[in-house]
N, C-alpha and C positions, 0 to 999 in steps of 0.2 A: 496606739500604734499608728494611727492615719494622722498623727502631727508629725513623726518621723520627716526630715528631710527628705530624706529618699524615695517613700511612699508618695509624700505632697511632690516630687518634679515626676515621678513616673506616672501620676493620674494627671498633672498639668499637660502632660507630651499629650496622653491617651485623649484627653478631654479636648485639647484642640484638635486631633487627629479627627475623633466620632465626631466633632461639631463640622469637620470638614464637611465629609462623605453627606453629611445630612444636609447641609448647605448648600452644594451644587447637587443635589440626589439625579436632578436631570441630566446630570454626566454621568455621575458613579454610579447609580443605583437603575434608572431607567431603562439605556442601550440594552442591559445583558438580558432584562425581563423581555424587552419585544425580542431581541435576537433570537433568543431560545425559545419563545413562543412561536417564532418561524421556521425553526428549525423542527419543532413537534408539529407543527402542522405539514410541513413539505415533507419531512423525510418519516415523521412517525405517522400520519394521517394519508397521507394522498401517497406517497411509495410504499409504504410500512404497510399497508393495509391487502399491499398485491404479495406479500412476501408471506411466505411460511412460517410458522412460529421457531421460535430460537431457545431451546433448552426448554419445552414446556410451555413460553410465555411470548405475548403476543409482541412483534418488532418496536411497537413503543414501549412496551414494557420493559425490555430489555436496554432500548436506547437512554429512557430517560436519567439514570442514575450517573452514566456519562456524560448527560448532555449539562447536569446539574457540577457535577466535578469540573470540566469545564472552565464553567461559568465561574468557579470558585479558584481554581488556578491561576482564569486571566484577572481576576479583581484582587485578588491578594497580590499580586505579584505588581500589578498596573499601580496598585493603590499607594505600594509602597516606593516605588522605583521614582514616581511623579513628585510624591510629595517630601521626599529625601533630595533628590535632586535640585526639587523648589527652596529647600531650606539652606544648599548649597550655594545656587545663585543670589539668593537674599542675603546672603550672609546670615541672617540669623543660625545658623548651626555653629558658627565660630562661636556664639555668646553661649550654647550649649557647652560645646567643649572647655571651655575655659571656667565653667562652671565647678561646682564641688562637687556636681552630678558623675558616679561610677559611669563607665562607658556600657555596662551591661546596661543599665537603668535607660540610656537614652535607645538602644538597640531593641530594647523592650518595650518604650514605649509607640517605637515604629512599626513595630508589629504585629503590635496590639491591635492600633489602627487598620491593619492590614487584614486581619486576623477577622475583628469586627463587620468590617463592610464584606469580606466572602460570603462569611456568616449567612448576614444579613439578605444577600443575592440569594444564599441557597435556598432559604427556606421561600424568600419570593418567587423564583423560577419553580421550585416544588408545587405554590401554591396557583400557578400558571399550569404545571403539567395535570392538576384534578379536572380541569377542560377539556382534555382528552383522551386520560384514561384514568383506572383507580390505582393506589397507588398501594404494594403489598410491602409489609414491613417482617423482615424474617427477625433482624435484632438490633435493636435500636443503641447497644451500646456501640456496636462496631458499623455503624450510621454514622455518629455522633464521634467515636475515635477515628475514623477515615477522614472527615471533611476537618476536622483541628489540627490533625497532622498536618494534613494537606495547604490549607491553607497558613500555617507555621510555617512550613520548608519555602514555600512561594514567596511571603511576607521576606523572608531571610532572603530569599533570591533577589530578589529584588534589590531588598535592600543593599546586596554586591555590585549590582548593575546600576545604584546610583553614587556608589562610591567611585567607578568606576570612570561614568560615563563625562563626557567633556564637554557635551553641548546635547540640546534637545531632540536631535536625531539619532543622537547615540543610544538613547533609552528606550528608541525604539529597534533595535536589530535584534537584540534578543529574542522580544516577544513576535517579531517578525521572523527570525529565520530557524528561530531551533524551538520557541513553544508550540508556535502554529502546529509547524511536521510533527512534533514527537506528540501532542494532543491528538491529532488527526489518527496516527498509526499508532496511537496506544488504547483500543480498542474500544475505543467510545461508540463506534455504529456498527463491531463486526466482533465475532465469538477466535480468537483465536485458531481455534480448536477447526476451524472452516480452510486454514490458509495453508498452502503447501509445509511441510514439514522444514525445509532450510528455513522459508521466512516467519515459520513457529516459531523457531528459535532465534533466530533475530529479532523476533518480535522481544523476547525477553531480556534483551540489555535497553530496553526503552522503561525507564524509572515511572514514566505514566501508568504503563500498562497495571502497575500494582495497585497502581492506588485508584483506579478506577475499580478493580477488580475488586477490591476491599471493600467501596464504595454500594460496588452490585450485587455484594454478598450481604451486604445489612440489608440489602431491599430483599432478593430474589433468594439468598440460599444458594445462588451459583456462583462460581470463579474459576479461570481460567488457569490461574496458580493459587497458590497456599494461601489461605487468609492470613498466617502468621509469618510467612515471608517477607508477604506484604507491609508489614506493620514492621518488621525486621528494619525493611529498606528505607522506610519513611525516618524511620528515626537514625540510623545511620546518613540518611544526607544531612536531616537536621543536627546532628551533634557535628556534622563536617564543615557545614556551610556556618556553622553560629563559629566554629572554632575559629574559623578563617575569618570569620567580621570583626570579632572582638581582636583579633590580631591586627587587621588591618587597621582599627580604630587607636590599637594601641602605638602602633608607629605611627597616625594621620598620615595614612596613606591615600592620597584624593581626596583628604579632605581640609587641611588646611595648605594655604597658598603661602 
């Protein structure tokens, strides 16, 4: 099976992608471990500690499953947007496409990459948050099925923002102007259930707020919406956003010249 052409260029993509991420780790993998280390220590240790417990469990407890989704949004997302755009300026993704490689196979292999390094963030930002609190696991498959989805749909996002984008500054507005706000107000430090009733429900066309919430329910047992909505939406952007890549890949839209 793994002599298959197909298989051999999709574990080629994959296997430069992970050799990436591990190669500079002091880029990809380092920042998001100290950041979220500072984020548990300022908002979960030193404010978190002046606050009343949130559903039961103590303000880091609550925080951390967000602070880890995160962490896994902006690196799927960051991972893929950077290093699809790098293979755009190098040319090298022209000698992809011109290959016998299916467009799925090379979209797969981008996100694989993508996919990998979240991964990898989450379980090191997890094994960062045992420093300052313990960590309750209610059920490990919907742990496990939040942070894959999640990190799929970002990986794919990405990957639109690098087809997209036309120069180096462009790959940054996304993640500056619409991840930032919508991670921030999709209830990574704050229980819905706390916020006046209009911006309850405004809170709910924020596509974060579920998958954090799915996230908090593998830990804690709690959520602010339906676990299975949750997993609903995750997969409806993913079947939307892959629909829309593979389309634009099949015109070479942004991406050949």
């Amino acid at each position: 099976m793994f002599r298959s052409p197909t298989i051999i260029g999709y574990l080629t993509i994959v296997r430069k992608e992970v050799l990436r991420v591990f190669r500079i780790w002091m880029q990809t993998l380092l920042p998001s471990v100290i950041t979220m280390g500072l984020y548990f220590a300022i908002f979960g240790t030193f404010i978190g500690s002046q606050l009343p417990p949130t559903h039961g469990f103590s303000y880091i407890q609550f925080i951390v499953p967000g602070l880890v989704m995160m962490a896994v949004i902006t690196n799927a997302y960051t991972n893929v947007v950077s290093t699809f755009f790098g293979a755009k300026m190098q040319r090298y993704l022209e000698e992809l496409l011109v290959s016998p490689l299916p467009n799925w196979v090379i979209v797969a292999g981008f996100v694989t990459g993508g996919v990998v390094r979240a991964l990898i963030v989450a379980v090191l930002v997890l094994g960062v948050s045992l420093f300052f609190t313990h960590l309750v696991i209610f059920n490990l498959l919907v742990i496990f099925g939040a942070v894959l989805l999640t990190s799929i749909l970002f990986s794919i996002a990405g990957l639109l923002n690098g087809i997209y984008a036309k120069t180096f500054d462009a790959i940054n507005i996304v993640p500056t102007f619409v991840l930032t706000p919508l991670t921030y107000l999709g209830g990574v430090f704050y229980s819905i259930d706390k916020l006046p009733v209009f911006f309850r429900y405004l809170s709910l066309a924020n596509p974060i707020l579920y998958m954090v919430n799915a996230f908090r329910y593998g830990f804690l047992g709690i959520s602010d919406v339906s676990v299975g909505v949750s997993f609903g939406v995750m997969t409806a952007f993913i079947v939307a956003l892959l629909v829309l890549t593979l389309y634009l890949f099949g015109k070479g839209a942004g991406l050949k010249s």
